[in-house]
C-alpha positions as CSV (number, residue, x, y, z in Angstrom):
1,X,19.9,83.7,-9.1
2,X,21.4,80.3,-8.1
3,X,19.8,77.3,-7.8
4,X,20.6,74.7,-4.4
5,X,19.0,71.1,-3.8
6,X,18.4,69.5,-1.0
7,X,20.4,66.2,-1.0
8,X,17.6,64.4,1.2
9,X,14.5,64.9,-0.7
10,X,15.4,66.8,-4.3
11,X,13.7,69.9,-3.6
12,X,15.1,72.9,-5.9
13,X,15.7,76.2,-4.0
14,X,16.1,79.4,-6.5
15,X,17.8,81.9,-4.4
16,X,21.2,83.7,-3.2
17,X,22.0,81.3,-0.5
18,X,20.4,77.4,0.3
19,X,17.7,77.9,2.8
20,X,18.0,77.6,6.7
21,X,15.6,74.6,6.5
22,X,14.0,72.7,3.6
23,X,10.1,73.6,3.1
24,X,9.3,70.1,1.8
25,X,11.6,67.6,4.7
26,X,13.0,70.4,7.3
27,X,17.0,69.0,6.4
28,X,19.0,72.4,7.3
29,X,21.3,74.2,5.3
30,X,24.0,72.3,5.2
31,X,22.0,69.4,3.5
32,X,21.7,71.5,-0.4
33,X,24.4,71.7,-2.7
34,X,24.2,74.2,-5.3
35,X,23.7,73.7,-8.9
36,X,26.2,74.1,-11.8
37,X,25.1,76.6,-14.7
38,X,24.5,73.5,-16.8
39,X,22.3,71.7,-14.3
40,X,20.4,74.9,-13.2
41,X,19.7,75.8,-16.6
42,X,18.1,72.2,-17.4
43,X,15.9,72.6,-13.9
44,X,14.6,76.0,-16.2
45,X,14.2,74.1,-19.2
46,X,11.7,71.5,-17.6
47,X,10.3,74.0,-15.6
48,X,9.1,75.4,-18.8
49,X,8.3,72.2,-20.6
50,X,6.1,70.9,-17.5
51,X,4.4,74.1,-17.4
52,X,3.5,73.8,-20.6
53,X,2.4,70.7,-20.3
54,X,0.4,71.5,-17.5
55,X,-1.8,74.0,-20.0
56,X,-2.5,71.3,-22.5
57,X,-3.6,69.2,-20.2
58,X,-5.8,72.4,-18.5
59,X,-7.1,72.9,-22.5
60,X,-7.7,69.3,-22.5
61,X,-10.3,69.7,-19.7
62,X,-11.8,72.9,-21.7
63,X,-12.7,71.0,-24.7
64,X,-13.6,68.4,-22.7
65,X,-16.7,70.4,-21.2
66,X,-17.3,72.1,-24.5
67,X,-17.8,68.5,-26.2
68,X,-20.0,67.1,-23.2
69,X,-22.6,70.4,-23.5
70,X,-22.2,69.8,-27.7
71,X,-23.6,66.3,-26.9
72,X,-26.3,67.5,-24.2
73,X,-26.8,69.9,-26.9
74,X,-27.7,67.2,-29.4
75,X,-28.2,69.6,-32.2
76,X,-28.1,66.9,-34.7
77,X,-26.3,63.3,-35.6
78,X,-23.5,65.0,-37.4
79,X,-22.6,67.8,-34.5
80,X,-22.8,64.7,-32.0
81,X,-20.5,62.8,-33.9
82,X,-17.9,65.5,-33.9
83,X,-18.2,66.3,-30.1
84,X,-17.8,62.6,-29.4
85,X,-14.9,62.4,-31.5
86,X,-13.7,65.3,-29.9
87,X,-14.0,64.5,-26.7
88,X,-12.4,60.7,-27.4
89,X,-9.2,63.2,-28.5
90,X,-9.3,65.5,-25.4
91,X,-9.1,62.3,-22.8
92,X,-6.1,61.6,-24.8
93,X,-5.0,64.8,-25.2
94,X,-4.8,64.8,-21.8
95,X,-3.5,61.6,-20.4
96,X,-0.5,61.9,-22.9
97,X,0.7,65.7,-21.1
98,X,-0.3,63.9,-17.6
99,X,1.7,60.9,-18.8
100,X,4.8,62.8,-19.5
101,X,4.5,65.1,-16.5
102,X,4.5,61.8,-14.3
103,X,7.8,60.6,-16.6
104,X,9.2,63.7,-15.8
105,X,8.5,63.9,-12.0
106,X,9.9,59.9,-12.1
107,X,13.8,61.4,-13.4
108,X,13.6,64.6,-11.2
109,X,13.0,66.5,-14.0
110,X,10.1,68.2,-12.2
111,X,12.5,71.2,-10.2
């Protein structure tokens, strides 16, 4: 399947043929220039990369709620001071993924 984008706002179409109208800015057809092999397979590549950084940043959130009911759950000093720990490493768990996700979305890299 062949990969077009729109030359007004960046928007990646996966398909036979470009679209009759963008979905994002409405440009027709005749605005989206397909992609080479090369540049189609890198839109892939970060596709997969940002997806995968969007499920670190989803476990992120998990273990931050697991942490926060450990410290309601305020077993003892020594369980608190792991879920506090923890939870210090899950914000920045997931500001780094978020972080990179917005580094890639800044270079187009977000297909």
């Amino acid at each position: 399947m062949r990969k077009w984008k729109c030359g007004v706002c960046g928007y990646i179409h996966d398909g036979d043929e470009a679209p009759a109208r963008c979905p994002k800015c409405g440009a027709g057809t005749e605005k989206f220039a397909a992609l080479d092999q090369k540049a189609a397979g890198l839109v892939e590549r970060s596709r997969h990369t940002n997806a995968l950084h969007c499920r670190l940043a989803n476990l992120g959130r998990k273990m931050e709620q697991v942490c926060k009911d450990g410290i309601e759950d305020n077993l003892d000093p020594g369980c608190v001071d792991v879920f506090q720990k923890a939870l210090a490493h899950s914000y920045e768990i997931m500001k780094l993924a978020m972080t990179e996700m917005q580094a890639h979305m800044g270079k187009g890299k977000w297909g």
